[in-house]
N, C-alpha and C positions, 0 to 999 in steps of 0.2 A: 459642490465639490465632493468627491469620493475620501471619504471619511473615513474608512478602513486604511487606504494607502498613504493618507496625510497623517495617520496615526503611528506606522510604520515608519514611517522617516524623518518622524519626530523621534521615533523611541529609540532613531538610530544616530540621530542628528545630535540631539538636545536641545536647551536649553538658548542655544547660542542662534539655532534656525528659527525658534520659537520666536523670538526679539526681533531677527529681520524681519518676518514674515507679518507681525503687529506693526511695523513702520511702513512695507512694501503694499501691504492688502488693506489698508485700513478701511478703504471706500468700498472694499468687494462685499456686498450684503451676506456673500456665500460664505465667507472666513467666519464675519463675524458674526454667524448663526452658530457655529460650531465651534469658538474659541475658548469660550468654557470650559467644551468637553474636554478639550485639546489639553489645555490643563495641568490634567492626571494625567495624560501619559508622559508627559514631557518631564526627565529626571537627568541631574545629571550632567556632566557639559559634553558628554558625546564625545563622538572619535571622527567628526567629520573635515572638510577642508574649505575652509572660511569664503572662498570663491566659489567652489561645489555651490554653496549654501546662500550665498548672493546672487546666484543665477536660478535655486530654485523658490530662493524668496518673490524675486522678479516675477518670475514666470509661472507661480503657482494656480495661477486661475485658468493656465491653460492645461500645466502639465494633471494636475487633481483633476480637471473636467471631466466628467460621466461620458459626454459625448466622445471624449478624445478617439477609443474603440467605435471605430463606425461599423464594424462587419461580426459577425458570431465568430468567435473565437470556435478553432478546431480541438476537440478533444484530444486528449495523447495518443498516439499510438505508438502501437510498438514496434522496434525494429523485427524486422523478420529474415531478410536477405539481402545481401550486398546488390545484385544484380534488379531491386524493384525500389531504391531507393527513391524518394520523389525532389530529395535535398541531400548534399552533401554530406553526412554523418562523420564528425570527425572525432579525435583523443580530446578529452579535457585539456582546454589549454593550459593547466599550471605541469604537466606533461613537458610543455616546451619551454618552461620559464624555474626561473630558480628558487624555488619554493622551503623552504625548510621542514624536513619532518615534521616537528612539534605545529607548526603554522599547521601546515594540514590536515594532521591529524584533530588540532582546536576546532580547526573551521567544519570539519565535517559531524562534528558531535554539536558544536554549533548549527548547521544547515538542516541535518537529517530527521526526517519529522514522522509520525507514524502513521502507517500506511503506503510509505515510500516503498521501493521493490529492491532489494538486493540480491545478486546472486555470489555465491560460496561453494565453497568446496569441503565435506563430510570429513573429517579427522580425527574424529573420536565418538563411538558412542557407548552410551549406559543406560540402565535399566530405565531411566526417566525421561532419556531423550537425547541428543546427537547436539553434537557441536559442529560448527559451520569454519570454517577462516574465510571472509570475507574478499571478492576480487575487485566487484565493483557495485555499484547502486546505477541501478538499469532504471527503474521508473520513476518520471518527476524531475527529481535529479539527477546527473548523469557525474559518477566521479569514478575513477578506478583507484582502488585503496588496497591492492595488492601486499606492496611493499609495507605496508602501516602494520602488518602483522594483526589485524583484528580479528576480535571471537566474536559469535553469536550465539545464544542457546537457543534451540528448537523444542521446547518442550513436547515431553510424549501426549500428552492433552489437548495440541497445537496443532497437532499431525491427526487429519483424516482417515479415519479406519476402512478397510477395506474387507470386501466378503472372502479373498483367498487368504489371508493372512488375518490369523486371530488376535497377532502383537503385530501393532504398524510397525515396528519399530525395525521385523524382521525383514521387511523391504527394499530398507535402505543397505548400504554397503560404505565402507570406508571409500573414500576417492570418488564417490557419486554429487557431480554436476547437482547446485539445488537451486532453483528458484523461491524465493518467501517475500513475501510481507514482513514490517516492520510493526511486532506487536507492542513496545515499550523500547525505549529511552532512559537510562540511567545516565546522564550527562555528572554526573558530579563525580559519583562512581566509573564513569565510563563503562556502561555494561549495557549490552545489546540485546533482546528475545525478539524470536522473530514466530513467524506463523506460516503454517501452510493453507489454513482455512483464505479461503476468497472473500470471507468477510471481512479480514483483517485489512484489508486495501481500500484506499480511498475511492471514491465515485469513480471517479476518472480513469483509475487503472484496472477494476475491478472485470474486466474485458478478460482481462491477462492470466494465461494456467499459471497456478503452482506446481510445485513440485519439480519431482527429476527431471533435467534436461541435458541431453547429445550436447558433445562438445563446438557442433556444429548449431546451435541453437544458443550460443553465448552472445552476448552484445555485439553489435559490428562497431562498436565504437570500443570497446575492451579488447576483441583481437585488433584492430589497427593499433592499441596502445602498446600491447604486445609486440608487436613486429619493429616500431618504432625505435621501443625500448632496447630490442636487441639489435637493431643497424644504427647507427650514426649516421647515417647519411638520408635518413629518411625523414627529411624538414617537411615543414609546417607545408611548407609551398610543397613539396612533392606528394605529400598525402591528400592535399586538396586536389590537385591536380589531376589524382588516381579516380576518384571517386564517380560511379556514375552521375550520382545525384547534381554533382558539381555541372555536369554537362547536359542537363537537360533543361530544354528550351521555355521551361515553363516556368523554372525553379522559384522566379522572383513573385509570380501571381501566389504561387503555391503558399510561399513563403508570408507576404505579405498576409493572407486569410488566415494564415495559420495563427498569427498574433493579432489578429482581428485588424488588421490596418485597410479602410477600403482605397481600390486605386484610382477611384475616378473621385473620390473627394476626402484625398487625405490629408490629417492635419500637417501644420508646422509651428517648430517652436517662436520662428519669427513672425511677429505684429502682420508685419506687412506684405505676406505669404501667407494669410490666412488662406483658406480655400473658398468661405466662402465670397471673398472681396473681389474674386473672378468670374469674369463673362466664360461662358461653355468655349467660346470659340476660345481660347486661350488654354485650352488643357492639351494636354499632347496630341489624344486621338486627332482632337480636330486640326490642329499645325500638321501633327502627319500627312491627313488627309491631303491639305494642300501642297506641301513638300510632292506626295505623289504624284497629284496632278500634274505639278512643275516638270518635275522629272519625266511623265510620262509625255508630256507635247514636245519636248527638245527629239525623244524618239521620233514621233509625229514627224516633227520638220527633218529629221533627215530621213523618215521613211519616204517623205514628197519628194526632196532631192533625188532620191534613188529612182524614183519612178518617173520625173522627170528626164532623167538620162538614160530610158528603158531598162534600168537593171531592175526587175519587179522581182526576183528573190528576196534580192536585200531591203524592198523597200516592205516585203509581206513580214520580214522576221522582224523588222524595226516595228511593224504595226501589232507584230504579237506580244512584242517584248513590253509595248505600251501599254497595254491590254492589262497583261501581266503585274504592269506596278501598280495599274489602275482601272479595276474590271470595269469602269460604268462610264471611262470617258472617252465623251460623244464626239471630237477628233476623231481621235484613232478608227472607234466606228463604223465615223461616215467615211476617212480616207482606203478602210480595210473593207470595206462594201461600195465604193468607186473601181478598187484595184481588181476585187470578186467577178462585178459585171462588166471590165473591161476584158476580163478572160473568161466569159460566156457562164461563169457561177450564176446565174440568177436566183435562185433559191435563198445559198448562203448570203447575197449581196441583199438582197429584202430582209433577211433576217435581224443583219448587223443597222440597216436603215432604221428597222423598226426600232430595236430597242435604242437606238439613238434619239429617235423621238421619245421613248420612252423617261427616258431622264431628262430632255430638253424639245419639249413640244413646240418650240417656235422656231428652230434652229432650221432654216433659211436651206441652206446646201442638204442637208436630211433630207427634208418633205421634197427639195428639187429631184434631187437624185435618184429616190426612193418612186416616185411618180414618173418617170423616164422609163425608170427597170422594170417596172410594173406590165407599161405599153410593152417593151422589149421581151418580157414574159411572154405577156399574150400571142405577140405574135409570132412567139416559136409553139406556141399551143396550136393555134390556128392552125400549120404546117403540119403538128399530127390530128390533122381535125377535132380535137377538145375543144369546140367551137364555146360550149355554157359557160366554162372552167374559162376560155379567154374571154368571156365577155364578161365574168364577173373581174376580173382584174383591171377591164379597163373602166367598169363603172366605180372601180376603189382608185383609181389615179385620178378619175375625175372627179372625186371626195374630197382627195386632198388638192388640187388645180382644177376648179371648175372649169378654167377659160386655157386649156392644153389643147392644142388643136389638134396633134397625133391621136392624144386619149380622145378627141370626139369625134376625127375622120374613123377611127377604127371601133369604136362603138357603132359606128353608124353603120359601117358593113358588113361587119357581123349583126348587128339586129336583122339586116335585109336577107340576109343569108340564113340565118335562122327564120324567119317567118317565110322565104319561100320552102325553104324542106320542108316547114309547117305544112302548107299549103299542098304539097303534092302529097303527102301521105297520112294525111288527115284530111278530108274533104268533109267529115264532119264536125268542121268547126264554126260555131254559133258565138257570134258578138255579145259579149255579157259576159263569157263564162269566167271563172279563173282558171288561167295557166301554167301549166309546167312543165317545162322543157325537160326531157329527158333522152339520154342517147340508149337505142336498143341495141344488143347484137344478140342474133336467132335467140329472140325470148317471146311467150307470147305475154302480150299488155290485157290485162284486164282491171277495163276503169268504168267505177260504179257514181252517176250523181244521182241526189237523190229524190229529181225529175225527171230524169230523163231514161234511167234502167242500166242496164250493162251493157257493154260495146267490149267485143273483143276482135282484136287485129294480130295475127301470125306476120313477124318479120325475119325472113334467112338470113338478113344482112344488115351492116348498120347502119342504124341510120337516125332522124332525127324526130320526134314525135312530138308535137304541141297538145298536152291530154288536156281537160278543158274540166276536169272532175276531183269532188271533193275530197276522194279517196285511190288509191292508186295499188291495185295488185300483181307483184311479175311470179309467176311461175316458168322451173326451167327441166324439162325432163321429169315431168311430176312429181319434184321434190313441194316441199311447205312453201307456201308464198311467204313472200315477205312485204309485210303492210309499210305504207309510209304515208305520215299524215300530209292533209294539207296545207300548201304553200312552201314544200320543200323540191328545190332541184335535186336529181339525183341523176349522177355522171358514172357509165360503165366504161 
């Protein structure tokens, strides 16, 4: 159990949390490693609410847990501009609420710790140092204390020297915007010293300049409190609503990191909502995931509708729209690469086939479809004589459908059609060799094995060459050849 924070809410609780907590945890080994310490701090009968204190008696093995924070908490940062907020930045809520001077003004000598950051305004200075009146507390905690009328001193020992001014002191001006650290706390006295030095700030804030700052560089939660203050009409609900921070689509990831809560396995105060008492498939992402799917085949079936009644516009935007809710299902796909190569897309209709298989390799209408358009390919390649280019498409249809009789009648006449061009413009070809097809237009072929020497053949036109050699060189207008190894086709 996190022993700093059980210590805090005892010392805030009393005596009264202390008692349920010895009845509620008795069997926790965790409590009662630490009960001792617990102890000493517990004085007092506290200012808590009996039901508060019975719910954190109950639940204290969950809420004290170490693990509770699953993610690295974010460092503070500082506001900087209205227009880059990453979250809503709003007024202090006691702003909206009926708070009493004196309450406030306790709580805040209560809350304010040293090293916290407040910003003031200059209204007097003396030989030893400048007095501040207080607007709001900017770092850590976030309160505007405008109206509370409070002082700060800035001692001249506080304030950073500078090489153009031999007295810092001369720097400053009456009515100069100041950013400071909180160097001391007189709570009993009520009396405030603050610092300009960057040491004076805690870890966390020590990022942050002191010193003078533009009116324009005041808190965005201090001017919203301002505007607030002077319209009546500008509720809790209207200032959220202004806010960019509020409208940005990310806000709750943001938000969630930001107090270390992780999203894919967050806790809860309930037993029986633990996180980890759930299967993966039971977290949102993956219910989404299927929600999509759902939503995405209802498009599906009426994109079929549509294209069953020849409307294929509407059945193409029903297949994108599918797509859309769900980039990787293999429906939409195969009916969107059916509808591609019923209007002569071959290219795009192989594409959407493949990666159909790609998420579902068994999937029956894919591999059918996809082995159809293949042969259909080829045989508009054939028509512009890319006879290699078609015969290698019909020996990948017949990968996926060995027993396709389109894919083996047309393998079979392109092979014969290729080996007679072979034959007539190669007459030196020798049984044994290796083969590569290759389509020429006016290049001379220079092919070297390394039996048999160099053979070189001039062709003006194009045409189809079976080279029988381990190596392959084309020169064209005495530019560099370009080598290509063996066992490669290569298609001009």
């Amino acid at each position: 159990m996190d022993r700093d924070l059980l210590r805090q809410c005892l010392t805030y609780h009393g005596e009264a949390l202390f008692n349920k907590l010895k009845c509620e945890q008795t069997e926790n080994p965790d409590f009662q490693a630490v009960v001792s310490e617990l102890c000493k701090a517990t004085k007092g009968e506290g200012q808590g609410n009996p039901l508060v204190e019975q719910f954190i008696a109950r639940k204290a093995d969950i809420l004290f847990c170490p693990a509770w924070k699953t993610a690295t908490v974010q460092e503070e940062e500082h506001e900087e501009e209205e227009g880059g907020e990453p979250y809503a930045i709003m007024p202090p809520l006691e702003l909206f609420m009926e708070v009493s001077y004196d309450e406030r003004r306790a709580m805040l000598y209560r809350d304010l710790e040293k090293g916290d950051i407040v910003v003031g305004r200059i209204n007097n200075i003396r030989e030893y140092g400048f007095f501040l009146t207080l607007l709001c507390v900017a770092g850590g905690l976030k309160r505007d204390i405008e109206d509370l009328e409070l002082s700060a001193l800035c001692h001249v020992r506080e304030i950073p020297s500078t090489c153009s001014h031999d007295d810092p002191l001369s720097y400053y001006q009456i009515g100069d915007f100041i950013r400071a650290g909180v160097k001391d706390i007189d709570r009993y006295q009520e009396k405030i010293t603050v610092s300009l030095h960057q040491t004076s700030l805690s870890t966390s804030l020590e990022h942050i300049k002191l010193g003078v700052i533009t009116r324009e560089e005041l808190p965005v939660h201090y001017s919203r409190s301002v505007r607030a203050a002077s319209d009546s009409s500008e509720t809790y609900q209207c200032i959220l609503s202004s806010c960019h921070g509020y409208h940005n689509p990310s806000v709750v990831d943001y938000l969630l990191e930001k107090v270390g809560v992780s999203d894919t396995h967050p806790p809860s105060m309930m037993r029986g909502l633990q996180s980890k008492l759930f299967q993966q498939e039971d977290f949102a992402s993956a219910i989404r995931k299927k929600q999509s799917a759902s939503w995405a085949l209802k498009c599906v079936r009426a994109g079929v509708d549509h294209f069953k009644h020849g409307r294929h516009v509407e059945a193409m935007n029903e297949y994108n729209k599918a797509l859309e809710i769900d980039t990787n299902n293999v429906e939409a796909l195969v009916a969107r690469g059916a509808l591609y190569a019923n209007k002569g897309s071959f290219l795009k209709a192989i594409t959407d086939f493949e990666l159909a298989l790609e998420n579902c390799p068994d999937h029956r209408n894919a591999k059918k479809y996809l082995c159809q358009t293949l042969v259909e390919r080829g045989q508009q390649l054939e028509g512009q004589e890319k006879l290699v280019t078609a015969e290698g498409l019909y020996r990948r249809a017949l990968s996926l459908d060995g027993s396709n009789p389109e894919a083996q009648e047309a393998l079979h006449k392109i092979t014969d059609t290729i080996q007679v061009s072979g034959a007539q413009y190669t007459p030196w070809f020798q049984e044994g060799w290796q083969m590569h097809c290759v389509r020429i237009v006016g290049l001379t072929v220079k092919a070297h094995d390394n039996n048999t020497g160099i053979f070189n053949c001039s062709l003006k036109q194009q045409h189809i060459v079976v080279v029988p050699f381990l190596s392959v060189c084309f020169e064209n207008n005495g530019n560099e050849a370009k080598q290509f190894p063996s066992g490669i086709n290569k298609v001009f």
